[in-house]
N, C-alpha and C positions, 0 to 999 in steps of 0.2 A: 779487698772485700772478702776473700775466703778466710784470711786471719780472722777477720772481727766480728764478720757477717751482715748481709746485704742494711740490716735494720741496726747497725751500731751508732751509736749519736756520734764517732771520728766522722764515721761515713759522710752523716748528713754535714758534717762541717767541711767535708771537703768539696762536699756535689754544691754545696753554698757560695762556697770560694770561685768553685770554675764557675758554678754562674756567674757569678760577678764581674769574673775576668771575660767573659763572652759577652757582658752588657758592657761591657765597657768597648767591647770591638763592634757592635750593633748587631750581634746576633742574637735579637731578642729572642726570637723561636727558641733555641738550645739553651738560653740562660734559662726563659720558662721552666723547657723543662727538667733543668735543674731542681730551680729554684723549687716545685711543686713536689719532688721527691724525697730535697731535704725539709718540708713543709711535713709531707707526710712520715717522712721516720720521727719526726719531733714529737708530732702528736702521737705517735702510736708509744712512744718511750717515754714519754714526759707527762702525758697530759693535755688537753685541750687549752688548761692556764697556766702553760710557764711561761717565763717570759723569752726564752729560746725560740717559742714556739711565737709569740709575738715580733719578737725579732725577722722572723721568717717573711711573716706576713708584711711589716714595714721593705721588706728586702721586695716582695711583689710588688708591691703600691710603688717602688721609684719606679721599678720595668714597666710597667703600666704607665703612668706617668709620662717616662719616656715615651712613648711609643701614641701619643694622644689619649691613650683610654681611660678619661677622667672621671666617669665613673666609676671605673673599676676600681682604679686607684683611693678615691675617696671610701670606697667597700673595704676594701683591707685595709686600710688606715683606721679605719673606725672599729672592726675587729681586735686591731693589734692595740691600741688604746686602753679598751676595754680588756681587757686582759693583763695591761701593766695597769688598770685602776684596784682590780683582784687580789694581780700576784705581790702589789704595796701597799700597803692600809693607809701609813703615812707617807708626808713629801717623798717623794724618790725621782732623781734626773730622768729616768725612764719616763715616770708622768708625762715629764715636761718636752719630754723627745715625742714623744706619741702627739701631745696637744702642738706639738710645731709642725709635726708632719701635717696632721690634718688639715691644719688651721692654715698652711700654703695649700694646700691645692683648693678648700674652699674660698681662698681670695684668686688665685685663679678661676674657679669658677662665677666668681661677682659677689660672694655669698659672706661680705664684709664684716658683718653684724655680729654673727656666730662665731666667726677667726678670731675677729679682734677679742671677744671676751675668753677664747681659747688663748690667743697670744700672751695676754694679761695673764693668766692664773699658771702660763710656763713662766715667763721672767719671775714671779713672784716664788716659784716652787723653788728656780735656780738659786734668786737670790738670797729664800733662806737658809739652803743647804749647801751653798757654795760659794768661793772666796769671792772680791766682790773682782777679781782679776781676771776669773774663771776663765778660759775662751767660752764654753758653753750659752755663760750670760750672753756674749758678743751677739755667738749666733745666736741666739733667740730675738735681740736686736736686730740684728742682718734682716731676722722676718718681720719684726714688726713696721722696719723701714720700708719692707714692699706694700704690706698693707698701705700705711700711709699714702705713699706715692700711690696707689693704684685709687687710694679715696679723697685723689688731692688736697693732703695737706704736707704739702712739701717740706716747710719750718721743722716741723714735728718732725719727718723724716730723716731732713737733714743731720740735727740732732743724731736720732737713734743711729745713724750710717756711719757717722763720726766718731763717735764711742767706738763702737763695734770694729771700724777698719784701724783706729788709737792698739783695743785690747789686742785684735788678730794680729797686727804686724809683730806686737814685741813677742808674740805665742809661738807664731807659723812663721812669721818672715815676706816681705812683701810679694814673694813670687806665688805662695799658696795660694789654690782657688778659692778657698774659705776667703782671705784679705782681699783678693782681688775682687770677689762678689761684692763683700761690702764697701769696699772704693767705690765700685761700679754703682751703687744703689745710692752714694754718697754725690757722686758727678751727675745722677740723675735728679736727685734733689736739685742741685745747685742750677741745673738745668733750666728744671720748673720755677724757678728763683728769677730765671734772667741774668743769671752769671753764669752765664757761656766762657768767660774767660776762664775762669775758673774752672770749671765743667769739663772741659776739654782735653786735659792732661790728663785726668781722672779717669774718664771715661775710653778712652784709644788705649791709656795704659791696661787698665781693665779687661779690654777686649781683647790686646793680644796676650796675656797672661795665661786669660780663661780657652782661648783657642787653642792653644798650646800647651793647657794643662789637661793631665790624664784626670782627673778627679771630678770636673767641670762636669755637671748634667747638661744638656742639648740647651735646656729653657734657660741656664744661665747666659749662656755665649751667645743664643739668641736676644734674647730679651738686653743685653747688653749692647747686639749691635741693633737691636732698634732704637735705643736711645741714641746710641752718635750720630745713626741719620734724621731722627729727629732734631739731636742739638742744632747740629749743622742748618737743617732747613727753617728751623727758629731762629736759628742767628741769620740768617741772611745770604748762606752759603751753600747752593744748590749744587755748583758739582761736587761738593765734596761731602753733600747728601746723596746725591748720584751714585756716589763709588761702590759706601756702604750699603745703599738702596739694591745695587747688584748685587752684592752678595748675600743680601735676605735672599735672593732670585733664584741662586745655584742651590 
């Protein structure tokens, strides 16, 4: 700090990082206030529209996120958007990273309508600027598989989940969180299908991946093991909806 000086853009790169490493440990207080001081060297060195400084902001919106506070989260996603809409005239992956953030936490919020045509105009952004192998494409799949499933239409879902967990494995490898999500959104398709057989392997696999992965957000490993105690309890299989029903509990 004395080398570069309290306001160096190293600086804020690095107070960004330990946040991250302290959201990743649940110290969201300390990652905050990270995250908010490399927020403010950004803006004060760069500008109110660089995309650094958006980056910043999408970096708020997950800790937020994590922590339930889905307004907030939805507030700095919308910020940080608008700012990669500024700092790129034309298509740019940033667009389409901004329209993904947002467009999940507004289908977490129920808010289908608005996501889904944000979802739309990301794959669209991805697929004309980028290979059609991309992992990128994947995960913007990955999300439009939640929408689906969240607006049951499972078919559709299934689809998008199958691609996406196809492109992630040959990308990442089947242990990454990214592949293991989209399996997980893929075994929950198969779920709302009625192919439990199916469903099963996908989804246990899934959840211990993402349990045991450092990369995993809370709502992934959650929401993954609410689908196996749902599978279970739609197939017919109560204690071993029970098991995982406890561990929602802890």
């Amino acid at each position: 700090l004395q080398l570069m000086g309290e306001d160096h853009q190293d600086v804020a790169l690095a107070m960004n990082n330990l946040a991250i490493v302290l959201q990743d440990s649940g110290n969201y207080t300390g990652a905050e206030e990270y995250f908010l001081q490399s927020l403010s060297i950004r803006q004060a060195r760069l500008g109110g529209d660089h995309p650094q400084v958006a980056a910043s902001l999408n970096n708020l919106a997950f800790l937020y996120s994590d922590q339930g506070k889905a307004d907030q989260a939805v507030n700095y996603s919308r910020q940080a958007l608008a700012i990669y809409r500024v700092a790129y005239s034309d298509d740019h992956p940033d667009i389409a990273y901004g329209l993904q953030n947002l467009a999940g936490w507004l289908v977490e919020a129920g808010d289908y309508e608005i996501a889904e045509t944000m979802l739309e105009e990301a794959l669209a952004i991805n697929q004309r600027v980028l290979p059609g192998d991309h992992p990128d494409i994947a995960i913007t799949k990955s999300g439009i598989a939640v929408l689906l499933l969240a607006s049951d239409r499972p078919e559709a879902a299934l689809q998008m989940a199958a691609d996406a967990n196809e492109v992630l494995t040959q990308t990442y490898g089947e242990e990454h969180w990214r592949t293991a999500w989209a399996r997980s959104r893929q075994g929950a398709a198969l779920a709302d299908l009625f192919r439990f057989a199916e469903a099963e392997p996908l989804l246990v696999d899934a959840y211990e991946t993402l349990r045991s992965s450092g990369g995993a957000r809370p709502v992934h490993v959650r929401t993954t093991l609410e689908s196996v105690a749902s599978l279970y309890l739609a197939w017919g299989r109560p204690e071993d909806a029970a098991s995982y029903q406890a561990l929602l509990e802890k």
